[in-house]
BADREN-157239 format. One record per residue (C-alpha): x, y, z; residue in three letters. Coordinates in steps of 0.5 Angstrom, whole numbers, plus 500, padded with zeros to 3 digits. Each point is the difference from the previous one (the first is absolute). Layout:
<nodes>
XYZALA;...
</nodes>
This chain:
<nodes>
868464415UNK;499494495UNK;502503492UNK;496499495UNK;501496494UNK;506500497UNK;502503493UNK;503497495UNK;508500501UNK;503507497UNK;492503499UNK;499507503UNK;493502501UNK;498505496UNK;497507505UNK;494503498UNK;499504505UNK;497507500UNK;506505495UNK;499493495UNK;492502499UNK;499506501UNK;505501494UNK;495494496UNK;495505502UNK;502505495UNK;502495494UNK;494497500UNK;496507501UNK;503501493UNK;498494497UNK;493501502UNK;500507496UNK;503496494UNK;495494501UNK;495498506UNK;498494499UNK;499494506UNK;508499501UNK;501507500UNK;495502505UNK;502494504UNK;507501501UNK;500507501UNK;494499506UNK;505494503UNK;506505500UNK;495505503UNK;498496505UNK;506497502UNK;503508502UNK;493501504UNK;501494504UNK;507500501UNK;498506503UNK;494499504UNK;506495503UNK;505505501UNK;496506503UNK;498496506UNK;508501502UNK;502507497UNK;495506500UNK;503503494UNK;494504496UNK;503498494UNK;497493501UNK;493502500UNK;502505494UNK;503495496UNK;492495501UNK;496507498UNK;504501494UNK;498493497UNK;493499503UNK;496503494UNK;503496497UNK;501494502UNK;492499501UNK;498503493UNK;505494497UNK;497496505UNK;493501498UNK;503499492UNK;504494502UNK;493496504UNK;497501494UNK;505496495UNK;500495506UNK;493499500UNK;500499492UNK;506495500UNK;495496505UNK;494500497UNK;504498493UNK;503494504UNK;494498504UNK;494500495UNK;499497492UNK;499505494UNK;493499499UNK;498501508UNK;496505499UNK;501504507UNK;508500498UNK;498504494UNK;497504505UNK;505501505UNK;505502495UNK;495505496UNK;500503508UNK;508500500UNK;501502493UNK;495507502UNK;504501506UNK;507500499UNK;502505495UNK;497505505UNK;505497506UNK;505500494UNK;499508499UNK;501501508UNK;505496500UNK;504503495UNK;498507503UNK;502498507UNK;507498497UNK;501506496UNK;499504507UNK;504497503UNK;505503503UNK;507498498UNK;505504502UNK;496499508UNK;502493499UNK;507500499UNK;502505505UNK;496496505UNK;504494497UNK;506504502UNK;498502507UNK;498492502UNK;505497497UNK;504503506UNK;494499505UNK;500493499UNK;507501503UNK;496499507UNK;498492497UNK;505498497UNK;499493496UNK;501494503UNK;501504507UNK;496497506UNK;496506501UNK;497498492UNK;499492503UNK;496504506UNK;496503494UNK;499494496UNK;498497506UNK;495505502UNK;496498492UNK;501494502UNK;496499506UNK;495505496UNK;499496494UNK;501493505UNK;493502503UNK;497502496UNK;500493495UNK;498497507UNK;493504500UNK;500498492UNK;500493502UNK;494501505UNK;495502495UNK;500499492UNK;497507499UNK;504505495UNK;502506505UNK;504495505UNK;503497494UNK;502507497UNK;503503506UNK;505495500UNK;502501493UNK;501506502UNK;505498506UNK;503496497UNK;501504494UNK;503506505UNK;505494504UNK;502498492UNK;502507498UNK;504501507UNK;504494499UNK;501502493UNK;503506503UNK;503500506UNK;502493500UNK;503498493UNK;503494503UNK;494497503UNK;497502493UNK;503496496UNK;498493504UNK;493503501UNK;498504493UNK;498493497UNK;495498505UNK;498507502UNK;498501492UNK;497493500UNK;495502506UNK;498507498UNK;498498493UNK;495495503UNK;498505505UNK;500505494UNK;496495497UNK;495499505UNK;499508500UNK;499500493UNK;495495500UNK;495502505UNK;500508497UNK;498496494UNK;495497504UNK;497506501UNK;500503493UNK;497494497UNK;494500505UNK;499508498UNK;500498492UNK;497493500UNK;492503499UNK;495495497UNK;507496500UNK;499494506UNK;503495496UNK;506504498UNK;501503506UNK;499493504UNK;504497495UNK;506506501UNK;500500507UNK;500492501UNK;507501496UNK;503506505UNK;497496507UNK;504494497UNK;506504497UNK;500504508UNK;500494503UNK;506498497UNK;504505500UNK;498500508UNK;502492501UNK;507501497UNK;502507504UNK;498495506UNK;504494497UNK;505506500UNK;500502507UNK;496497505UNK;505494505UNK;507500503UNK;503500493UNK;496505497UNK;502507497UNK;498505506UNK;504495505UNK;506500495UNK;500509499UNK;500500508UNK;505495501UNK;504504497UNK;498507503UNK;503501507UNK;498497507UNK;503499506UNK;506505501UNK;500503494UNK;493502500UNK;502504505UNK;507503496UNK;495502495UNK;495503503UNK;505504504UNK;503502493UNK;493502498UNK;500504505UNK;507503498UNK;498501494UNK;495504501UNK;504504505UNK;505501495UNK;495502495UNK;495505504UNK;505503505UNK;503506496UNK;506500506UNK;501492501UNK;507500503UNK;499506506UNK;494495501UNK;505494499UNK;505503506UNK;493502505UNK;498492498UNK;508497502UNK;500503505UNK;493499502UNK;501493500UNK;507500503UNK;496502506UNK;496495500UNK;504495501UNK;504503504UNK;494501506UNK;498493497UNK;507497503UNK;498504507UNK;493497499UNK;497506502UNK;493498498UNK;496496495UNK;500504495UNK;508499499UNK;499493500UNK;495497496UNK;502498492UNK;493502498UNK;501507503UNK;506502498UNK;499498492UNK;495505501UNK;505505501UNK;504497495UNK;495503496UNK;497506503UNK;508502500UNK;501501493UNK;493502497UNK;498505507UNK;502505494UNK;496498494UNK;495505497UNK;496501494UNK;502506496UNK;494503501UNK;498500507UNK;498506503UNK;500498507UNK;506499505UNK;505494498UNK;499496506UNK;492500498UNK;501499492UNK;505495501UNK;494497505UNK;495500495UNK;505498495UNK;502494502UNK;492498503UNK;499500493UNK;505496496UNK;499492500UNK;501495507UNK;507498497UNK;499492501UNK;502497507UNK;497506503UNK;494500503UNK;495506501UNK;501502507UNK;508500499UNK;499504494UNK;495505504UNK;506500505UNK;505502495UNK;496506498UNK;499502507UNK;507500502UNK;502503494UNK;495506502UNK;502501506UNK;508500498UNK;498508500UNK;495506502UNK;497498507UNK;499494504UNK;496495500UNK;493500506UNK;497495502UNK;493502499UNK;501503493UNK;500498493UNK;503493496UNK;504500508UNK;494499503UNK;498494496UNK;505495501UNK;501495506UNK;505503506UNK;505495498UNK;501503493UNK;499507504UNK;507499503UNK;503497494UNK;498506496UNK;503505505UNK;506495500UNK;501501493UNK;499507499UNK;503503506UNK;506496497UNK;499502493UNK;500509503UNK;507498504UNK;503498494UNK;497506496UNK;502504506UNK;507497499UNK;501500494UNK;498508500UNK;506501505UNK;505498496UNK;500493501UNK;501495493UNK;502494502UNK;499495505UNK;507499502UNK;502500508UNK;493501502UNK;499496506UNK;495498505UNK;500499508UNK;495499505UNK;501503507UNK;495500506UNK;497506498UNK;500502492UNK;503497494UNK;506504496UNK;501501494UNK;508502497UNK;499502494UNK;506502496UNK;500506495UNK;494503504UNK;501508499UNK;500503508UNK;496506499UNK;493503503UNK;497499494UNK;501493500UNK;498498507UNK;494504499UNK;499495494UNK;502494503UNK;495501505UNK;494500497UNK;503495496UNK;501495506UNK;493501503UNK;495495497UNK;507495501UNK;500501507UNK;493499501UNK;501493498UNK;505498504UNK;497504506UNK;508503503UNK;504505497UNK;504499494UNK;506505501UNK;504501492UNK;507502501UNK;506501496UNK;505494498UNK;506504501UNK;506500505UNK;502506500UNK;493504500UNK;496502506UNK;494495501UNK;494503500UNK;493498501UNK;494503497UNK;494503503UNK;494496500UNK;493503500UNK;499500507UNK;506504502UNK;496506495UNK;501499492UNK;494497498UNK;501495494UNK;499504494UNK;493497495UNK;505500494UNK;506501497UNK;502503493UNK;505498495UNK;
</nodes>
């Protein structure tokens, strides 16, 4: 990864991340019962808005209902100080644009002056209603949930990233059109890709704050002008003159806010070529989306390290039939990254599922945002092995299974039958890797594994177990124990009698 900018020799970057703001909240809450003026609303609705999207971002990797909670406490608020706050903007440009005597300014200010002692009402109503003490526990609670992404971590590289390429593509459809709604959703973009930065990136921020400031305000500018436009059109009867003459100015204000945003950033050297050289590519794109995905095992996995056991062992497996070639799917670098992944997430579940685990974790993770380097169909196959890690096995003719190519079929099947072993495993005792050992004969593949506890129940689990694996590998797969002094013994396959079992409980 190349660094970013270097900071000035002993300078440490100052790290407002979430705990900083959401306490700014509450100060700046009490300045605004004490004196709402336009720097008060303002600051309290930057601090409001940086909790919310700090956790827009982080709820794409934890699920914890506290996120959402933390977003409903301050919404009311936050719009009615929004409402106030364009109002105030609104006035500070037509008092910049326009001369004393222009009639249409005397207009336009008569209108905010009748509107805003309303929005300020509401606002300080809203700001009396809310819930304060809410807030601070939900600070509480996330300040350990943000233990998930630590900051400057891979996983918040990965995040940044996402709001990057976001942001990235809406500004290239702004640049397509000269309409406001293009150029207004970037300005959200990059406003979301900012906030990030600043929060789970502090190093990055500290090269970037200066620039990442620069372009928002023109962007801001931007917005702000055409919603002026609109307002002078709606208030300028029986006067052209003026109206031309304003809107003359805001076209030619517009323009030149947008001509420095492209000086800024179009080109091999412009700002959005330096953000993403500074993001991660190559390798360590692929370290930071798996640690993305780590993080949201961790956060959404309420037991991570008896999945993190049935995950080395999973891949331990798979390794080992990889180096006797027993098939493609335990060969291929771009199969077994989906294993590394449907390993450590085939346990992840939203707290309010009502359904099977394999199936809300399915559903769940269908949901979430493609992390970067994955495409669709991978992340479509992730979901499905996670799905079948458990209950009953997939069929050829029904649902999602169907619907993917016979090749990605088999490489399901792989996956998720060596995910059910290693669970299977993992359940008969079994808590580490160590002498578990792999050897093809002519006629089955053995697997010694040491620890395994020698009762019926643990055949009849192992059996079941096994069954989805062995359909891939078409011979049998005999498990037994890796221990010199204890008899050998092989399990019963479903064709001598035990059927394989739909699911197993914990």
């Amino acid at each position: 990864m190349a660094s970013v900018t270097a900071l000035p020799s002993g300078a440490h970057p100052e790290h407002r991340g979430l705990p900083f703001w959401m306490d700014r909240v509450l100060r700046e809450l009490d300045r605004m019962h004490g004196s709402p003026d336009a720097d008060t609303v303002h600051d309290l609705r930057v601090a409001i808005r940086r909790c919310r999207s700090v956790a827009a971002v982080i709820e794409e990797v934890d699920p914890h209902p506290a996120w959402h909670e933390m977003r409903k406490v301050a919404r009311k608020l936050f719009h009615k100080l929004g409402a106030l706050r364009d109002i105030q903007v609104m006035e500070e440009w037509v008092r910049h644009l326009t001369a004393e005597s222009d009639s249409l300014r005397a207009v336009l200010l008569a209108n905010f002056v009748s509107e805003v002692q309303g929005l300020r009402e509401d606002a300080l109503e809203a700001a009396d209603r809310f819930d304060a003490r809410a807030w601070k526990r939900l600070s509480g609670v996330l300040r350990q949930r943000m233990r998930f992404v630590p900051a400057g971590s891979l996983a918040a590289e990965c995040l940044a990233l996402e709001r990057y390429q976001e942001a990235k593509e809406l500004h290239a459809n702004a640049l397509r059109s000269e309409k406001p709604k293009p150029w207004h959703a970037v300005r959200i973009g990059l406003k979301r890709f900012r906030y990030t930065v600043e929060s789970l990136l502090p190093e990055h921020h500290a090269a970037w704050s200066e620039n990442l400031k620069r372009v928002q305000d023109l962007l801001g500018g931007v917005h702000d002008l055409d919603v002026l436009t609109g307002m002078a059109k709606e208030a300028s009867s029986g006067m052209p003159q003026s109206r031309e003459q304003l809107l003359q100015t805001i076209e030619h204000e517009r323009h030149e806010r947008i001509e420095k945003y492209r000086q800024l950033t179009l080109g091999k050297t412009g700002l959005w070529n330096q953000w993403r050289h500074a993001l991660p590519h190559g390798e360590r794109l692929e370290s930071a989306a798996m640690a993305r995905l780590h993080a949201t095992a961790r956060a959404a996995d309420a037991h991570f390290r008896r999945t993190s056991t049935t995950a080395r062992i999973a891949l331990a497996l798979h390794q080992k039939l990889g180096r006797l070639k027993a098939g493609p799917a335990f060969v291929d670098p771009s199969v077994t990254r989906l294993l590394r992944a449907a390993a450590f997430l085939h346990a992840v579940t939203p707290m309010d599922s009502a359904k099977g685990p394999h199936k809300s974790a399915r559903k769940y993770l269908a949901g979430l945002p493609i992390p970067p380097g994955w495409s669709g169909e991978e992340w479509e196959l992730l979901a499905g092995i996670v799905r079948y890690h458990r209950g009953a096995e997939p069929r050829s003719g029904r649902g999602p299974f169907a619907q993917l190519s016979e090749r990605h079929q088999k490489d399901l099947r792989a996956l998720a039958g060596i995910l059910r072993l290693a669970r299977a495993l993992r359940k008969s005792g079994v808590n580490t890797t160590v002498g578990l050992r792999v050897v093809r004969t002519n006629d089955a593949i053995i697997l010694r594994v040491r620890g395994l506890t020698d009762s019926a129940q643990s055949a009849v689990r192992l059996a079941a177990g096994k069954h989805l694996l062995e359909s891939y590998l078409e011979m049998p797969l005999l498990i037994k124990p890796d221990q010199v002094q204890q008899k050998l013994f092989t399990l019963p396959s479903p064709e001598l009698g035990v059927p394989p079992l739909s699911a197993a409980s914990d």
